[in-house]
N, CA, C and O atoms as a Tinker XYZ file with bonds, in Angstrom:
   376  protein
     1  N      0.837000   -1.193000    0.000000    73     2
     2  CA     0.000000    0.000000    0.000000    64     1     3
     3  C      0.880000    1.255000    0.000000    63     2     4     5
     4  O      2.003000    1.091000    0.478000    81     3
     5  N      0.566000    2.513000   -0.462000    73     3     6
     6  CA     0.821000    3.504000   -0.907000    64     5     7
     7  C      1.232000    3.891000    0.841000    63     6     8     9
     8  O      0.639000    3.470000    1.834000    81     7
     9  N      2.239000    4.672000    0.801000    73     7    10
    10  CA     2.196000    5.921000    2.139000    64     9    11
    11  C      3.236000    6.700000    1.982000    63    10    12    13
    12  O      4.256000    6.304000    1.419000    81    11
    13  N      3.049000    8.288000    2.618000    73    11    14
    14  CA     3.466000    9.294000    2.040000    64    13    15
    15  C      3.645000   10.055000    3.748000    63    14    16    17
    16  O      2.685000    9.756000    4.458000    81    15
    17  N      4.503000   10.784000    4.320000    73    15    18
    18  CA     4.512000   11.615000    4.841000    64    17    19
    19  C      4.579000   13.379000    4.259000    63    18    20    21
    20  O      5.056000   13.889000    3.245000    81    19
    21  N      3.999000   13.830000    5.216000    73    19    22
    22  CA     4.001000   15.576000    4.470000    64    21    23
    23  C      3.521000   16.814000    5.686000    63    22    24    25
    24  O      3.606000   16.668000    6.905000    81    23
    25  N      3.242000   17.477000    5.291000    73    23    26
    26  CA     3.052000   18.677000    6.158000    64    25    27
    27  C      2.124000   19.412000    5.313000    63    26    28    29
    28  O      1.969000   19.325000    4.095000    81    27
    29  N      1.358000   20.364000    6.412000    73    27    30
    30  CA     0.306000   21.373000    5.854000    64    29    31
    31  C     -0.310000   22.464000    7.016000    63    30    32    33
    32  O     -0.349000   22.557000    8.243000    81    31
    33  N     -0.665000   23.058000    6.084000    73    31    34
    34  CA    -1.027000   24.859000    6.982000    64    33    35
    35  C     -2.824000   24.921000    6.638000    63    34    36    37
    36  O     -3.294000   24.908000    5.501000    81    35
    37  N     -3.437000   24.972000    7.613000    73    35    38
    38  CA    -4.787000   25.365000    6.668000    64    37    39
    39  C     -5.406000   26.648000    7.464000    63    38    40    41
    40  O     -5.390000   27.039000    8.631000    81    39
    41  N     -5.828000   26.991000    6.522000    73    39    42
    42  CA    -6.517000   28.744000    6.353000    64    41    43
    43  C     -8.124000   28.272000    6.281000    63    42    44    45
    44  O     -8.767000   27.287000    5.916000    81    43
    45  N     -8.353000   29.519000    6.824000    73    43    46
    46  CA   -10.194000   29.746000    6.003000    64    45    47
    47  C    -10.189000   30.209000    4.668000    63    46    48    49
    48  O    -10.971000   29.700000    3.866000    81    47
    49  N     -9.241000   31.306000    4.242000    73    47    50
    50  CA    -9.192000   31.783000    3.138000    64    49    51
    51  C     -8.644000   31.531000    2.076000    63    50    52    53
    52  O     -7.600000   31.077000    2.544000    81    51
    53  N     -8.519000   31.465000    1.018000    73    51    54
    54  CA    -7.785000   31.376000   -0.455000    64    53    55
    55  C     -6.452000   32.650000   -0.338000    63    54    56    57
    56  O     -5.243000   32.484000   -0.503000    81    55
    57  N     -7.192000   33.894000   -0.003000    73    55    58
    58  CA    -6.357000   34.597000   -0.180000    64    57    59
    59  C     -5.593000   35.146000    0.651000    63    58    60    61
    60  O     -5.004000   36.141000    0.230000    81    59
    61  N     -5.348000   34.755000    1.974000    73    59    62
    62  CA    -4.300000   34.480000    3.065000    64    61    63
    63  C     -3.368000   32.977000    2.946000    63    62    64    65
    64  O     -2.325000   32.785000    3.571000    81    63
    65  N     -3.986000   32.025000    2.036000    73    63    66
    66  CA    -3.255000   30.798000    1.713000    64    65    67
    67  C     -2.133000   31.506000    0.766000    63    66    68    69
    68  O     -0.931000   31.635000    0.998000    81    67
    69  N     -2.911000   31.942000   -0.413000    73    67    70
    70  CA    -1.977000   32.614000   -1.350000    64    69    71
    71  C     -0.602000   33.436000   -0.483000    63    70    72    73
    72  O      0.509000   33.474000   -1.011000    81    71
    73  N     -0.812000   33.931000    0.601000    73    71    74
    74  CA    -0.037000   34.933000    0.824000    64    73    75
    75  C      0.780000   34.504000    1.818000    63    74    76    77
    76  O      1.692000   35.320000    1.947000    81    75
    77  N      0.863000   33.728000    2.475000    73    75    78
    78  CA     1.569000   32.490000    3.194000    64    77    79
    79  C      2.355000   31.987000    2.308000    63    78    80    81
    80  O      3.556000   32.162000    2.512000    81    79
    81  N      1.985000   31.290000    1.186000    73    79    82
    82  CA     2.872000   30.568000    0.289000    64    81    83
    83  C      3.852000   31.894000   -0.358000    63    82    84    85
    84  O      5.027000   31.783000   -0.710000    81    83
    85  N      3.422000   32.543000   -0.380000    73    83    86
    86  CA     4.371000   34.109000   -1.134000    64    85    87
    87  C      5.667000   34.171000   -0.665000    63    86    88    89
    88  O      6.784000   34.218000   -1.181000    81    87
    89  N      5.068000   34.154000    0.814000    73    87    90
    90  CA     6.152000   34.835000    2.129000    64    89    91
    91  C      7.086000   33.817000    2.344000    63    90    92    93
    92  O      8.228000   34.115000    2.695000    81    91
    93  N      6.606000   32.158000    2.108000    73    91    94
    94  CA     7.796000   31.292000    2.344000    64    93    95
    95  C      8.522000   31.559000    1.312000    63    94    96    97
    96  O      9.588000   32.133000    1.531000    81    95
    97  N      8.148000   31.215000   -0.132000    73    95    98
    98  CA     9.021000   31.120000   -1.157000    64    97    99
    99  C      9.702000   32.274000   -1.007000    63    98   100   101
   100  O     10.886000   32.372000   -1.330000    81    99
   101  N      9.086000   33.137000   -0.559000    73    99   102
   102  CA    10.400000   34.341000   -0.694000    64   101   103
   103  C     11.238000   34.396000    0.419000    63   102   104   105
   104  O     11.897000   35.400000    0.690000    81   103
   105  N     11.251000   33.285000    1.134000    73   103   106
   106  CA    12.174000   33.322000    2.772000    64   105   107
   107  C     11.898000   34.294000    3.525000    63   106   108   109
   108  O     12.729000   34.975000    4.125000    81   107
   109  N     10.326000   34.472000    3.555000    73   107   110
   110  CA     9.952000   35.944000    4.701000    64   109   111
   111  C     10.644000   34.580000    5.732000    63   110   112   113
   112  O     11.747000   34.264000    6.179000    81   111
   113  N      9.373000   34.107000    5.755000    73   111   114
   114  CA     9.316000   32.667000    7.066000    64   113   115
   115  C      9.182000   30.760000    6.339000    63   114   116   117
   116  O      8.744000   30.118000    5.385000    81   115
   117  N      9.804000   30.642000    7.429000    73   115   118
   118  CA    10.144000   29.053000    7.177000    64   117   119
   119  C      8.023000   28.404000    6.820000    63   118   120   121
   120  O      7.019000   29.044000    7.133000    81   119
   121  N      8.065000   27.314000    6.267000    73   119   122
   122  CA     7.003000   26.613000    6.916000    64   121   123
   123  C      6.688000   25.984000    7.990000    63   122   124   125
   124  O      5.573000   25.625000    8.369000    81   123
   125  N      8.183000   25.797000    8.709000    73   123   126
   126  CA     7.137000   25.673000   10.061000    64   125   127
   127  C      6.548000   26.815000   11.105000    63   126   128   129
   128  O      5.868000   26.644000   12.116000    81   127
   129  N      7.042000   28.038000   10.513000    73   127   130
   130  CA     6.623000   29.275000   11.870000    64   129   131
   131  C      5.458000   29.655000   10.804000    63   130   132   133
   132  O      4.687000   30.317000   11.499000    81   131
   133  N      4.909000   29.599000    9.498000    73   131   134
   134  CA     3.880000   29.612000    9.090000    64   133   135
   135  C      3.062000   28.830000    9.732000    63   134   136   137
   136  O      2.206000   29.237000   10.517000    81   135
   137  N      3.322000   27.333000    9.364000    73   135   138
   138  CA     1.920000   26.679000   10.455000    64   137   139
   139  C      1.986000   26.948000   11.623000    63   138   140   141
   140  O      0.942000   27.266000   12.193000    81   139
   141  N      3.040000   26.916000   12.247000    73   139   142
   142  CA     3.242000   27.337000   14.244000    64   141   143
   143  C      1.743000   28.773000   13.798000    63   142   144   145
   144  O      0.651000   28.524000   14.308000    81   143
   145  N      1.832000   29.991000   12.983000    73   143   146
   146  CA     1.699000   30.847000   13.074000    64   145   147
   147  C      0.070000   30.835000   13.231000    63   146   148   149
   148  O     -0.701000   31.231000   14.106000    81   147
   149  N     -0.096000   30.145000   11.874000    73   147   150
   150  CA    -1.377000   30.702000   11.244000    64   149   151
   151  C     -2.043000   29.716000   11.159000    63   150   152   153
   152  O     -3.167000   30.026000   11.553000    81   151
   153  N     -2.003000   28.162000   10.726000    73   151   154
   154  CA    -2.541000   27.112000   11.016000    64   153   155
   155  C     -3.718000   26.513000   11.272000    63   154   156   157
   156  O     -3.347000   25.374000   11.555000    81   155
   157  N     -4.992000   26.523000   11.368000    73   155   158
   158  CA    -5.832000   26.049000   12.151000    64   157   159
   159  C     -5.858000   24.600000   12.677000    63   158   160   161
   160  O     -6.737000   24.088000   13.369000    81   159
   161  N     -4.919000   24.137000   12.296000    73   159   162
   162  CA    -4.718000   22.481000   12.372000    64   161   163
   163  C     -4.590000   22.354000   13.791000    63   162   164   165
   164  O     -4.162000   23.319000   14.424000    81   163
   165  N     -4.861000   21.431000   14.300000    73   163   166
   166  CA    -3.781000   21.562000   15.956000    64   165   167
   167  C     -2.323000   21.015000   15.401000    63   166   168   169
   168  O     -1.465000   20.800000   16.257000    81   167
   169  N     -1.911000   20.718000   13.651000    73   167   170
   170  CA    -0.134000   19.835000   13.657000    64   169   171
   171  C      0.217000   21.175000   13.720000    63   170   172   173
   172  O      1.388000   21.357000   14.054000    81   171
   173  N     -0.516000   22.281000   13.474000    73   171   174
   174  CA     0.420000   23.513000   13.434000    64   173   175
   175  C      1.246000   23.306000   14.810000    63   174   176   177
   176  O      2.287000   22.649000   14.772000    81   175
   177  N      0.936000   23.683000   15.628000    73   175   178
   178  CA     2.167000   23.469000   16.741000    64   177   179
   179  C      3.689000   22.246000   16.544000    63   178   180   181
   180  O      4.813000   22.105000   17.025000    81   179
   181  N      2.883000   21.650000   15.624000    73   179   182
   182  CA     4.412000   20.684000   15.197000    64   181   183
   183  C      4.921000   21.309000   13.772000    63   182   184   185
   184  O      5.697000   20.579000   13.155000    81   183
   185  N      4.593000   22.545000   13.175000    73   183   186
   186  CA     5.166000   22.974000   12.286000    64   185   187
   187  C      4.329000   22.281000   10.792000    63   186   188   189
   188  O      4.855000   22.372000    9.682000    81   187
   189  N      3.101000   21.666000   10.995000    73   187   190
   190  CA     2.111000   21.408000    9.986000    64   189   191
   191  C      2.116000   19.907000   10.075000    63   190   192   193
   192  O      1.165000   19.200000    9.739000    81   191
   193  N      3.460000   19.403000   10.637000    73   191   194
   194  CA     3.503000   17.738000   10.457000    64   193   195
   195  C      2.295000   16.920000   11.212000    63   194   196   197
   196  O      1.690000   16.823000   12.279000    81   195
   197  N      2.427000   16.195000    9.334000    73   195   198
   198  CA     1.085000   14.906000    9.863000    64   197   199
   199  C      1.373000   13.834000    9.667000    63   198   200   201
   200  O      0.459000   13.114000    9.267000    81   199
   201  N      2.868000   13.154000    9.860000    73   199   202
   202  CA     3.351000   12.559000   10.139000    64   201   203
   203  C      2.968000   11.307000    8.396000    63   202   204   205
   204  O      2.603000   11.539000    7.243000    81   203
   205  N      3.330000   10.072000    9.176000    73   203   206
   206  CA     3.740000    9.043000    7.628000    64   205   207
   207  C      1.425000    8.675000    7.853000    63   206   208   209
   208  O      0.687000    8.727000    8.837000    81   207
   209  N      1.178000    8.367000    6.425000    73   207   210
   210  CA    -0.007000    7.821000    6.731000    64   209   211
   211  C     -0.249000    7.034000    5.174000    63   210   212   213
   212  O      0.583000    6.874000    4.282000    81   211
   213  N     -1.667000    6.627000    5.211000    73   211   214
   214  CA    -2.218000    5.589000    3.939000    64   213   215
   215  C     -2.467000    5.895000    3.077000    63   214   216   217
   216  O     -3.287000    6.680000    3.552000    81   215
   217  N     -2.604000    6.131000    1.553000    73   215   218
   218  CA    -3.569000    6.351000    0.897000    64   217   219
   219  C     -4.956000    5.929000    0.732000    63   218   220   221
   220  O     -5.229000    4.782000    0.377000    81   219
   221  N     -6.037000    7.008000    1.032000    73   219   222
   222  CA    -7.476000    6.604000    1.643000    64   221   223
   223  C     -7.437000    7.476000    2.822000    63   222   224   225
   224  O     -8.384000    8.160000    3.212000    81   223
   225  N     -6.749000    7.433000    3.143000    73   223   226
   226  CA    -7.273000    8.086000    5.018000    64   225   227
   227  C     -7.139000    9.949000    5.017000    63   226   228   229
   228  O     -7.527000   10.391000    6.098000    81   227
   229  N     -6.735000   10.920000    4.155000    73   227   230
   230  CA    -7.395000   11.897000    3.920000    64   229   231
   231  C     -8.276000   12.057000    3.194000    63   230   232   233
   232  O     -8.734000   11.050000    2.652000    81   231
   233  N     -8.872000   13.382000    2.887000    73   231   234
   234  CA    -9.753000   13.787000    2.430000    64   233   235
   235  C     -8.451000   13.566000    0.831000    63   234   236   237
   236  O     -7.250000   13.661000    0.576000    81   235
   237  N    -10.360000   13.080000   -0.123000    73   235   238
   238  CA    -9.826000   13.305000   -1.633000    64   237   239
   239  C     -8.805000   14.232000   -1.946000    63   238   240   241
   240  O     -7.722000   13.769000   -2.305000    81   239
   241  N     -8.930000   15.259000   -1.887000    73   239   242
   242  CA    -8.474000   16.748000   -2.600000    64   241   243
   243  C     -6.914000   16.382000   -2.195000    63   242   244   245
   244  O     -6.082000   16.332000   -3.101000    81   243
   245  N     -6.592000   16.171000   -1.070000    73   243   246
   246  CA    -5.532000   16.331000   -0.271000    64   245   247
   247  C     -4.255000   14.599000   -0.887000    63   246   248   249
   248  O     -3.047000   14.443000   -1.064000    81   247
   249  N     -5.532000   13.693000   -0.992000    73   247   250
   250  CA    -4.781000   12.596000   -1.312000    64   249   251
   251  C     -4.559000   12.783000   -2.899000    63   250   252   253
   252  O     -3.462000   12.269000   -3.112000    81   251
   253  N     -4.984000   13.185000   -3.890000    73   251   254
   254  CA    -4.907000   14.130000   -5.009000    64   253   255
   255  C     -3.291000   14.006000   -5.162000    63   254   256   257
   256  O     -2.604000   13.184000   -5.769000    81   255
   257  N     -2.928000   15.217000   -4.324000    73   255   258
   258  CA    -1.832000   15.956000   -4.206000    64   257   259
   259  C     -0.346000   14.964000   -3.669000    63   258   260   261
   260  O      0.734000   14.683000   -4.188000    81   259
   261  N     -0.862000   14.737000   -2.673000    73   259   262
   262  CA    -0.106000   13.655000   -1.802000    64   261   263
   263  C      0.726000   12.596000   -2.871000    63   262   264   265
   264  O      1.944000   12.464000   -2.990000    81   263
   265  N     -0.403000   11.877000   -3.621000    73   263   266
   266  CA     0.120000   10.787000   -4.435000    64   265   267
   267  C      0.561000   10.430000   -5.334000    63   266   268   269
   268  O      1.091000    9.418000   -5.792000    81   267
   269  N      0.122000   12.037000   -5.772000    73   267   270
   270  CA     1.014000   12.161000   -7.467000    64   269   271
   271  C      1.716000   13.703000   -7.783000    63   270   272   273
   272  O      2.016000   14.062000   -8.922000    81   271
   273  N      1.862000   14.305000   -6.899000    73   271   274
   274  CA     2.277000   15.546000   -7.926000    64   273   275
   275  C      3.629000   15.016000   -6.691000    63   274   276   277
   276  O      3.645000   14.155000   -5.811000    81   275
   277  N      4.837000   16.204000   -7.273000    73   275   278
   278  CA     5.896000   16.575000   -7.137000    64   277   279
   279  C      6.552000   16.723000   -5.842000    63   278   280   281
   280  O      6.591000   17.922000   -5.565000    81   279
   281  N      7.028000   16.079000   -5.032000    73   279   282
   282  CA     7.856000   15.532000   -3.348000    64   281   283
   283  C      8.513000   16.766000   -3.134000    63   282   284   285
   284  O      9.207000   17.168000   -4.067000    81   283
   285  N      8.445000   17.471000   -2.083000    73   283   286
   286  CA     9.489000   18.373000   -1.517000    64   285   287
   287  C      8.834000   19.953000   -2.488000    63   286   288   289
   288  O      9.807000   20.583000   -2.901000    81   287
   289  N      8.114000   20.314000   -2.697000    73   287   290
   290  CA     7.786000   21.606000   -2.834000    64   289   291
   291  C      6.509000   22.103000   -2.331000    63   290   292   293
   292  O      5.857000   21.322000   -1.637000    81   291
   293  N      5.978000   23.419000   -2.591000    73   291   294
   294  CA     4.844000   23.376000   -1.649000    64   293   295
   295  C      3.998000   23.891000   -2.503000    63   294   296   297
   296  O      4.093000   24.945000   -3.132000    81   295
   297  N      2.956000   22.909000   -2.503000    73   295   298
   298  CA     1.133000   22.801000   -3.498000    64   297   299
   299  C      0.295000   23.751000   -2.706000    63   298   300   301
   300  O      0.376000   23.908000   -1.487000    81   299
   301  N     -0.588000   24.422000   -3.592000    73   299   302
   302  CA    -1.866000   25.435000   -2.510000    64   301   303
   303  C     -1.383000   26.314000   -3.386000    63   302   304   305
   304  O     -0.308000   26.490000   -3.959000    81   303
   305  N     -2.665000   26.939000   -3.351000    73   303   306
   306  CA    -3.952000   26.612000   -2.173000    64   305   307
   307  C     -4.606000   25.263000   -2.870000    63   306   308   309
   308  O     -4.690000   25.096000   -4.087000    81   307
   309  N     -5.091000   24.256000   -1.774000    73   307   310
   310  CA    -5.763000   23.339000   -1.896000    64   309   311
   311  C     -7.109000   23.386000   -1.196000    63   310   312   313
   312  O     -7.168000   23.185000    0.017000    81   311
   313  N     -8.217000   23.650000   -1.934000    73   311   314
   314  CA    -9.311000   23.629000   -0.875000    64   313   315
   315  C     -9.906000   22.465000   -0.216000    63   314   316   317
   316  O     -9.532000   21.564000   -0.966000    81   315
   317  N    -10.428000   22.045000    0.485000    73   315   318
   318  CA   -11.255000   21.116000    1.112000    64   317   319
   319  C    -12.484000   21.611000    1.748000    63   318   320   321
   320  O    -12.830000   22.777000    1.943000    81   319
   321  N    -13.119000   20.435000    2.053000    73   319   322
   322  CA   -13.999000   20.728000    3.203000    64   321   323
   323  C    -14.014000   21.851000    4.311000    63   322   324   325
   324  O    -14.851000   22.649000    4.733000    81   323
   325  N    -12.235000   21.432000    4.680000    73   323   326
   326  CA   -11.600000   21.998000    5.873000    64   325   327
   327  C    -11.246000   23.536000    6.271000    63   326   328   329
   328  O    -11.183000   24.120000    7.353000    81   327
   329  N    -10.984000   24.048000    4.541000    73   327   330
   330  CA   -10.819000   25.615000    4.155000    64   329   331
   331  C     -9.765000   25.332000    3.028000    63   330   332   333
   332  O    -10.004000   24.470000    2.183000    81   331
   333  N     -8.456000   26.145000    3.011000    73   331   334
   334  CA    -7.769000   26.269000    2.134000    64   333   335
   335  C     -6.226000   25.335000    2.532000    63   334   336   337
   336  O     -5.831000   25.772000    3.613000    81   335
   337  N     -5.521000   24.517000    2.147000    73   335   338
   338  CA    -4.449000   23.945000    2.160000    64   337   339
   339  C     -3.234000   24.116000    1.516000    63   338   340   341
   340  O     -3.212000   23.722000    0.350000    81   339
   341  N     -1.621000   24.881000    2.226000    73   339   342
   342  CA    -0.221000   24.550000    1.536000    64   341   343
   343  C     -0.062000   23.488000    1.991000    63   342   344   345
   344  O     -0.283000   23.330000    3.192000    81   343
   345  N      0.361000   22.436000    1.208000    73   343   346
   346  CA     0.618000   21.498000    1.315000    64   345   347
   347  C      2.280000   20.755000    1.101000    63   346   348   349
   348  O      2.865000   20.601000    0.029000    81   347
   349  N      2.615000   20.499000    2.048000    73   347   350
   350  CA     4.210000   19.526000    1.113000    64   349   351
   351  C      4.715000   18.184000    1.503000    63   350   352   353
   352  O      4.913000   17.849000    2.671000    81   351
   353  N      4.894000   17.504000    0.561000    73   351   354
   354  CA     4.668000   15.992000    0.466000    64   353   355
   355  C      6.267000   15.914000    0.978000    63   354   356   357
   356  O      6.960000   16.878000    0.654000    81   355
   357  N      6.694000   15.198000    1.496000    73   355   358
   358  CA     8.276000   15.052000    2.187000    64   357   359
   359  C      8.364000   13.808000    1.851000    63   358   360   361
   360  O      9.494000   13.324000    1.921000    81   359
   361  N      7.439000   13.076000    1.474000    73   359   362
   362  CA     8.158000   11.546000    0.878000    64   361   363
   363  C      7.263000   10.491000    0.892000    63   362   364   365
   364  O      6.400000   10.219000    1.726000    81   363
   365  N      7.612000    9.863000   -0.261000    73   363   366
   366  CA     6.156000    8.867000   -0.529000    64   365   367
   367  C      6.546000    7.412000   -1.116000    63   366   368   369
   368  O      7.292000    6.958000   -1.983000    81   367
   369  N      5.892000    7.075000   -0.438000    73   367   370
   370  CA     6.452000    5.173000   -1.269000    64   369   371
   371  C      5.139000    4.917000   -1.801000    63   370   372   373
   372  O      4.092000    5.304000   -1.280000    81   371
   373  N      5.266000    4.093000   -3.109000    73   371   374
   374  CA     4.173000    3.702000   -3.621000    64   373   375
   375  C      3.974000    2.180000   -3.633000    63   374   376
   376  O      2.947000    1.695000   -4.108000    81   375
């Protein structure tokens, strides 16, 4: 079975996601003092980490991302259910 560890920040908004992702790529702030920051997750306090898990056990949108796009950069905005998602996949076995 598929499993992937990664990290993520989630927002209410699209356009505070957008602007989070701005500020890392431009080395305002790391991603983890983004999620520490802004987060609604409770992993924010671990810096977004959601540690190693299955494919199936998130939400669609999120497993989307997780299982096929590109390891080590950061995806988002991703919406969900949940609000808006940066997302970054840190490593995935298939």
């Amino acid at each position: 079975m598929a499993t992937a560890s990664a990290r993520h920040i989630l927002v209410s908004d699209e356009q505070q996601c957008l602007d989070i992702k701005k500020k890392i790529e431009l080395g305002e702030m790391t991603f983890e003092e983004a999620a520490r920051d802004h987060s609604l997750c409770p992993s924010g306090v671990k810096g977004g980490e959601l540690g190693t898990f299955s494919q199936g056990q998130m939400v669609p949108e999120f497993d989307e991302v997780v299982f096929n796009d590109e390891v080590g950069v950061i995806h988002g905005p991703i919406k969900t259910q949940f609000g808006y998602h940066l997302l970054e996949v840190k490593e995935r076995k298939i």
